[in-house]
NUFI-754377 format. One line per 10 residues: number of its first residue (from 1); their letters; for each residue x negated, y negated, z negated of C-alpha. Coordinates in steps of 0.001 Angstrom, whole numbers, plus 500000, padded with zeros to 6 digits. Example, Ala and Ser with C-alpha at 12.3 -4.5 7.8 and 13.67 -1.06 7.14 Angstrom:
residues 2
1 = as = 487700/504500/492200; 486330/501060/492860
//
This chain:
residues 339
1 = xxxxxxxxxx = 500000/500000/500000; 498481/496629/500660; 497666/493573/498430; 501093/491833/500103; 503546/494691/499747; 502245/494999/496111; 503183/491495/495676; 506375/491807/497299; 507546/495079/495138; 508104/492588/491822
11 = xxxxxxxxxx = 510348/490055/493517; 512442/492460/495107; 513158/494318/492103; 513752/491136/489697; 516711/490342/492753; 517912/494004/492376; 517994/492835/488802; 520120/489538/489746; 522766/490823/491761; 523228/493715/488885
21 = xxxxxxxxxx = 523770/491300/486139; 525810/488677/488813; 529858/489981/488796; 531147/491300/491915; 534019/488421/491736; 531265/486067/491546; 531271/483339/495078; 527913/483545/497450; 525637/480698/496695; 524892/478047/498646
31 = xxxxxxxxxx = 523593/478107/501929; 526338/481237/502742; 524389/484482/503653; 521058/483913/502492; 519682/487081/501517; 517762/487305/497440; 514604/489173/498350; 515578/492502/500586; 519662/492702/498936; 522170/492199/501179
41 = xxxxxxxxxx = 524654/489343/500649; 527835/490580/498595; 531472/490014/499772; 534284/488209/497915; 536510/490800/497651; 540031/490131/499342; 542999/490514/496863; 545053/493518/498246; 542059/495376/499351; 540274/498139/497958
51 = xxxxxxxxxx = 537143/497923/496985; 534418/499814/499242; 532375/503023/496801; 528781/501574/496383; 525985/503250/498606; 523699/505728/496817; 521092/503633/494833; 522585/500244/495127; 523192/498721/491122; 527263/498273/490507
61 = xxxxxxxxxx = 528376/495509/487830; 528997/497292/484433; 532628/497537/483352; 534233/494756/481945; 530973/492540/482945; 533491/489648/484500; 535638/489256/481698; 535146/486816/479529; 534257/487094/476055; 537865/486541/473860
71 = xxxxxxxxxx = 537208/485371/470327; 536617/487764/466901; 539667/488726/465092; 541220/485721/463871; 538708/483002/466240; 540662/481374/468901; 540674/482602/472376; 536378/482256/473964; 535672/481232/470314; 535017/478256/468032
81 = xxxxxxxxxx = 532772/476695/470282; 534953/476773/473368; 537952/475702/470744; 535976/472525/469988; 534835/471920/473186; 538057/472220/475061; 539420/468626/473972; 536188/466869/474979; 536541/468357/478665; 540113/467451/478869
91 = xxxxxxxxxx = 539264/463918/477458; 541210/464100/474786; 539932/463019/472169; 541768/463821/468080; 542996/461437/465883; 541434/460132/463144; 542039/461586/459754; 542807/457987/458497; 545260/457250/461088; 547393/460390/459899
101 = xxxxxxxxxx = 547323/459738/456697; 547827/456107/456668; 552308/456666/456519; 552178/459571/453786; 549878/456340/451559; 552139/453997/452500; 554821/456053/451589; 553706/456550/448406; 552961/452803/447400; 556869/452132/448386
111 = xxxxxxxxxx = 557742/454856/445719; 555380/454269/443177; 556403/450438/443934; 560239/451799/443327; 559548/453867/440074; 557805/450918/438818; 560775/448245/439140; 562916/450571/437861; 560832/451090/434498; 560695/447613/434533
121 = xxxxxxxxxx = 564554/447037/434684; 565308/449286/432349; 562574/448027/429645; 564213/444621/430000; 567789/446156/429096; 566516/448161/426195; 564775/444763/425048; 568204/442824/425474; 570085/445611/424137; 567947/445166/421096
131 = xxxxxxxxxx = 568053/441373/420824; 572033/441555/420561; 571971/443963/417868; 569397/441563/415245; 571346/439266/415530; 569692/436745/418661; 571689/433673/417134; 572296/432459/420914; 573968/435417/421729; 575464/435911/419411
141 = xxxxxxxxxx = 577070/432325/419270; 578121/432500/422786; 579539/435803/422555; 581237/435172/419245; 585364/433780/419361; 585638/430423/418194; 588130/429566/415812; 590584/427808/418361; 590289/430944/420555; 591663/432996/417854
151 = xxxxxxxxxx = 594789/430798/416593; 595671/430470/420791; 595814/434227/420696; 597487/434665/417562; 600029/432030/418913; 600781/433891/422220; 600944/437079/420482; 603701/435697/418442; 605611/434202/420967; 606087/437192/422920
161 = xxxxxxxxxx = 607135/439079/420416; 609373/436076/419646; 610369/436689/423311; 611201/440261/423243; 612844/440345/419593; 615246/437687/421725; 615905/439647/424738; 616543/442801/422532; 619720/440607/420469; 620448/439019/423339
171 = xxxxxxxxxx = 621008/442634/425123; 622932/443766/422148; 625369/440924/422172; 626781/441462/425342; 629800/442625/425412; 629926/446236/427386; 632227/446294/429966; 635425/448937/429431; 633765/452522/429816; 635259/454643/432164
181 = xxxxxxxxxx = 637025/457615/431636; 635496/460899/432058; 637307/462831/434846; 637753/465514/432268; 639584/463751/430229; 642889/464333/431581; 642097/467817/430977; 641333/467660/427416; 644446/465694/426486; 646864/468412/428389
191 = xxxxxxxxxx = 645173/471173/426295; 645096/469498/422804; 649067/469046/424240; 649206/472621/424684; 647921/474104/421337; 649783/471427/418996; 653066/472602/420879; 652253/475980/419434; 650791/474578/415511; 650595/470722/415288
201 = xxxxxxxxxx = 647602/471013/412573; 645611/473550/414623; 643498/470813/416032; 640944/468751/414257; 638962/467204/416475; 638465/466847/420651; 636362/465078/423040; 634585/466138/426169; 630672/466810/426460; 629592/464195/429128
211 = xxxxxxxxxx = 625878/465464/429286; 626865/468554/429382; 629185/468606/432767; 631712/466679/431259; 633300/470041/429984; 636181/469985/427597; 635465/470669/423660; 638294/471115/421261; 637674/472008/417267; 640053/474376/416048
221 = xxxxxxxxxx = 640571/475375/412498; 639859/478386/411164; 643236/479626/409586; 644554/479203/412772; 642678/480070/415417; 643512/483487/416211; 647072/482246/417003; 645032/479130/419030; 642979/481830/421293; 646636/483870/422004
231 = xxxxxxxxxx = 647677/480253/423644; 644200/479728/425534; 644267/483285/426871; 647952/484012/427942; 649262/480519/428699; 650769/479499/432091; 648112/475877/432768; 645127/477607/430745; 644904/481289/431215; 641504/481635/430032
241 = xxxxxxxxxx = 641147/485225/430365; 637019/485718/430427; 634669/484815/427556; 631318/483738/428609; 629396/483538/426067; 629688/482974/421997; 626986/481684/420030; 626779/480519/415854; 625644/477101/414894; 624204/475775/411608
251 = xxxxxxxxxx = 625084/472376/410791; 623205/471862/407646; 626609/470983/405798; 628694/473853/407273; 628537/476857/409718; 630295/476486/413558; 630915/479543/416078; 631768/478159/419794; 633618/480158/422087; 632487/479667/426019
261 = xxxxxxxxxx = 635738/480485/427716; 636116/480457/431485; 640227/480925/433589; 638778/482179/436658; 641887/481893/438233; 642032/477900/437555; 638437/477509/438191; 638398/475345/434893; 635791/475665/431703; 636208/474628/428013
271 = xxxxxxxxxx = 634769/475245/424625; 636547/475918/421218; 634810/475572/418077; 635051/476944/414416; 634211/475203/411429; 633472/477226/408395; 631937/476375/404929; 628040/477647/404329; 628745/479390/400969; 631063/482120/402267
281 = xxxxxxxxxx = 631330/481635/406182; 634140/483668/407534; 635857/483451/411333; 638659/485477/412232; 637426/488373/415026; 638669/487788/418299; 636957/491187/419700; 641120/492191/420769; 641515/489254/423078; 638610/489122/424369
291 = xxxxxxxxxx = 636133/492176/424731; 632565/490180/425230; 633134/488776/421643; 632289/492188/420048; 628108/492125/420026; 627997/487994/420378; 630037/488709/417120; 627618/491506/415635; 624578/488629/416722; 625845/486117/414888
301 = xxxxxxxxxx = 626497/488037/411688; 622929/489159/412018; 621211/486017/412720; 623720/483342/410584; 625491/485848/408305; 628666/484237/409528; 631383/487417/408734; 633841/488005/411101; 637077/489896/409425; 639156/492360/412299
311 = xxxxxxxxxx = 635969/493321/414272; 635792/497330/415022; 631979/497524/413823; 630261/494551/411839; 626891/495565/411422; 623675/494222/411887; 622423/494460/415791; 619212/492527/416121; 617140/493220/412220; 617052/496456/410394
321 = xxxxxxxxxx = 620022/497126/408330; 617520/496697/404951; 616768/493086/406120; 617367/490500/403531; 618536/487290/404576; 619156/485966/408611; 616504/484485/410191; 618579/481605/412026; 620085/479994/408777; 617858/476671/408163
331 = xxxxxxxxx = 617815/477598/404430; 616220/481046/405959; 613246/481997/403713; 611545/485006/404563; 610124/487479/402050; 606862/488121/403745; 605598/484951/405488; 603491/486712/407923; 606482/488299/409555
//
């Protein structure tokens, strides 16, 4: 081998060496074609084509030479380097660190600023609040009713009630105009009519219950009121044939039983009363005329101790038959209180 072909061998092989470490995907250089020592130029390869097998002995790129190194696990894509670099070649360039943080300070002057005035408000209350209550003699003076304040108030206050003791004697002197009848009362004077026919001392008193539907009420006496409820059941204008409902009353002086009694053929409604003394109260049954009276009989002897002479089965309905006293009388005073 001669001294030139011995200097040759070096430079071809450091090319062999070039085009091995060069990527296929790599452009020709300059100058197109130019051959690196005795290699042969290397084609682009055309997307869509396949790539020709390399000839026996010429170098092929190692796999994965052309791709470019990614970042570590957890470094951004090419790495820190190419991370930082990347907004200096797009010339961009990042804010300062003062600019950013300039609003959040501001920010927080305005509320420290706020939180201040506030501590300052409420310092000066406390320290007025304080003032008032020592006594500060100008405060106090100004907030402090003089003497002519009071007598004008005590004057006004005294003239309206003046003003409405006046209008209160004033509205009880009028004279009240004629009251009008209740349309009832025709009613009421055709039965009282009706039952003196029969006894003329049966009745003792009459009127008719204007908050309560304006229904008739007639008090009958006791020593004659079972001949009284043979009028109101069988006669021709009254025929009250139904009892609704009969309950006992305690009057603190005496003892009353009223009798709800209903003519369902007349449409009409009335109420007869019983007076009877406290000490020994006694009303004649009327459990023959009318069958509803027998338990609102039995309840009332229970609950008043009102007796009831001529009812089929007086007994007690509501407490146990060893019960002392009735629970409804006013003077009622039980033997255990808990019960």
């Amino acid at each position: 081998m001669s001294d030139e072909q011995k200097r040759d061998k070096p430079e071809t092989a450091g090319a062999s060496d070039d085009v091995t470490k060069k990527p296929q995907s790599e452009p020709p250089s300059e100058g197109g074609g130019g051959q690196a020592g005795s290699e042969a130029p290397t084609a682009t390869p055309v997307e869509g084509e396949a790539k020709a097998a390399p000839m026996s002995g010429e170098p092929s790129a190692a796999p994965g030479a052309d791709i470019t190194k990614a970042g570590g696990a957890g470094e951004p894509p090419g790495g820190y380097k190419e991370a930082q670099a990347k907004p200096e070649a797009d010339g961009e360039a990042a804010p300062p660190a003062a600019e950013a943080a300039a609003p959040v300070d501001a920010e927080r002057e305005a509320k420290l600023k706020a939180a201040a005035d506030a501590r300052a408000a409420r310092a000066a209350a406390r320290a007025a609040q304080a003032g008032a209550e020592q006594g500060d003699a100008p405060a106090a003076e100004a907030a402090a009713p003089t003497d002519a304040e009071k007598e004008a108030k005590a004057k006004a206050a005294a003239e309206a009630r003046a003003a409405r003791a006046s209008a209160r004697a004033a509205k009880t002197a009028e004279p009240e105009g004629p009251k009008e009848p209740s349309p009832s009362q025709p009613l009421l004077d055709r039965l009282v009519a009706i039952l003196k026919e029969s006894n003329p001392d049966c009745v003792e008193d009459a009127f008719v219950n204007e908050k309560g539907g304006h229904v008739p009420y007639v008090v009958v006496k006791g020593d004659n009121w079972l001949s009284a409820a043979e009028v109101l059941k069988h006669h021709s204008e009254l025929k009250l044939d139904y009892l609704r409902n009969v309950s006992g009353i305690d009057m603190e002086t005496h003892m009353e039983v009223a009798y709800h009694l209903i003519s369902l053929e007349m449409k009409r409604d009335y109420v007869v009363k019983v007076r009877t003394n406290r000490e020994a109260p006694s009303v004649p049954s009327v459990t023959g005329l009318w069958p509803t009276a027998n338990w609102n009989e039995r309840e009332i002897y229970d609950l008043f101790g009102i007796d009831f002479p001529g009812h089929p089965d007086l007994r007690r309905i509501m407490m146990a038959d060893d019960w002392i006293g009735h629970p409804l009388r006013k003077d009622y005073e039980p033997l255990d209180p808990e019960v």
